[in-house]
N, C-alpha and C positions, 0 to 999 in steps of 0.2 A: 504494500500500500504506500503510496506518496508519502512522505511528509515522517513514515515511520519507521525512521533508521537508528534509534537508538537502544539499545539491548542492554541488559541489566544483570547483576547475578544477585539474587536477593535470599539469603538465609534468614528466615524466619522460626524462630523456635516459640513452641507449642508444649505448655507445662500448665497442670494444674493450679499451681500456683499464680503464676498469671492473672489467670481467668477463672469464673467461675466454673465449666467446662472447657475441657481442653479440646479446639477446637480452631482452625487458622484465621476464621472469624469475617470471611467474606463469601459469596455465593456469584456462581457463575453462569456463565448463559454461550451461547455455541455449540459446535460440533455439527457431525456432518448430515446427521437427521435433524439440526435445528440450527441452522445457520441464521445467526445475529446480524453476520454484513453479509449482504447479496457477496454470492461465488466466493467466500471465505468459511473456511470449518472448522475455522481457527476458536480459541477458547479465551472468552474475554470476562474479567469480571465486574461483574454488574454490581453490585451493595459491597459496601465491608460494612462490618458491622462494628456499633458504636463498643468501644472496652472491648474489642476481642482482639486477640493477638497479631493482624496487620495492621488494625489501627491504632495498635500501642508501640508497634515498631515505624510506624509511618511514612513508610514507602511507598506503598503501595498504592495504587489511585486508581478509581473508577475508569473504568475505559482503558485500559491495560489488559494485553494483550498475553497471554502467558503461554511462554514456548514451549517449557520442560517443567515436569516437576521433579525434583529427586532423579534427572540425568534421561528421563523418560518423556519423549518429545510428545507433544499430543497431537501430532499430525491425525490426518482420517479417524480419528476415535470420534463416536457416536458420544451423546450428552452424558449416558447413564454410563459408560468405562471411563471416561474422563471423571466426573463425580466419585465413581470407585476408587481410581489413582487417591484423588486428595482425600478420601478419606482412610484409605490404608497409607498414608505416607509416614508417618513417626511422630516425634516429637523434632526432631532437627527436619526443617523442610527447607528445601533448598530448589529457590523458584529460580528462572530465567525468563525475565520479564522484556516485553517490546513495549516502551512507554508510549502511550497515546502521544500525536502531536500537541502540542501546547500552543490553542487556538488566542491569538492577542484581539483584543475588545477593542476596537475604537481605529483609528487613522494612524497609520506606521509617517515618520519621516526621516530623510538620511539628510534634509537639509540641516548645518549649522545653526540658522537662527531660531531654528524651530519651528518655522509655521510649518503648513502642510499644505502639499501641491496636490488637495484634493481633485481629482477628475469629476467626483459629482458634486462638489460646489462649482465648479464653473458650468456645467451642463444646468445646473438651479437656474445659474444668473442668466444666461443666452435665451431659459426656457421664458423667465421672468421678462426679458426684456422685449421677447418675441411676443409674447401676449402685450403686451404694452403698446407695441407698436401695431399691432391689430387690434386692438380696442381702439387706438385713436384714427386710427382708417376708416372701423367703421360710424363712429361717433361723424367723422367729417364727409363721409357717403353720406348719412342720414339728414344733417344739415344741409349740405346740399339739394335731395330730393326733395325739401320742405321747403326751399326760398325759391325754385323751380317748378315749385308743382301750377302755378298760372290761377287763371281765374274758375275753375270750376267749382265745384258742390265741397260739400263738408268731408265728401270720402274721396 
């Protein structure tokens, strides 16, 4: 996938202690009878869960992509032998993560001063200024039509 070239090696350890149940504390979605991304089989995690053990180790992030668990790649596995994997993994789990891209909010700039060489504010202004000048066209047709209309009736 574009954008998702960054791979990870993440040991997460799973102890009672930790948690109230020992448990890696996220829940996942994919595989090849339930694919998450059109024409990907790939196994992505959907929720981690609040106090359980990735969100106490806090790597790991929603929309993350997981290659391997414990050296064991989840290529073509189906949802339910993927789910088997991570629940037979141990106590030392040792993930291999493809982190989601990291989508930026708002207008990027590489100018120095800082502004920004929006393309859709200058398409606003051209739009704004196009209407402008067709409202006062047709404002000065209509004036027109009314001091030429001649001596006839009321319509």
């Amino acid at each position: 996938m574009p954008g998702w070239d960054h791979v990870c090696l993440y040991t997460i350890s799973v102890s009672s202690e930790m948690t109230l149940r020992p448990c890696l504390g996220f829940n996942i979605v994919g595989g090849v009878d339930q694919q998450y991304i059109m024409n990907d089989s790939g196994i992505y995690v959907a929720k981690i869960k609040e106090n359980g053990a990735a969100a106490l180790d806090g790597r790991l992030q929603e929309g993350d992509k997981v290659i391997a668990i414990n050296g064991q790649k989840l290529d073509n596995l189906s949802h339910g032998a993927a789910v088997e994997l991570f629940r037979s993994a141990g106590e030392d789990v040792h993930l291999r993560i493809q982190q989601r891209p990291i989508l930026q909010n708002g207008p990027t700039s590489s100018r120095a001063d800082g502004e920004s060489s929006s393309a859709f504010g200058t398409w606003t202004l051209y739009t704004v200024v196009a209407l402008a000048v067709v409202t006062a066209g047709f404002i000065a047709y209509k004036r027109f039509q009314l001091n030429h209309r001649g001596p006839r009736g009321p319509f």
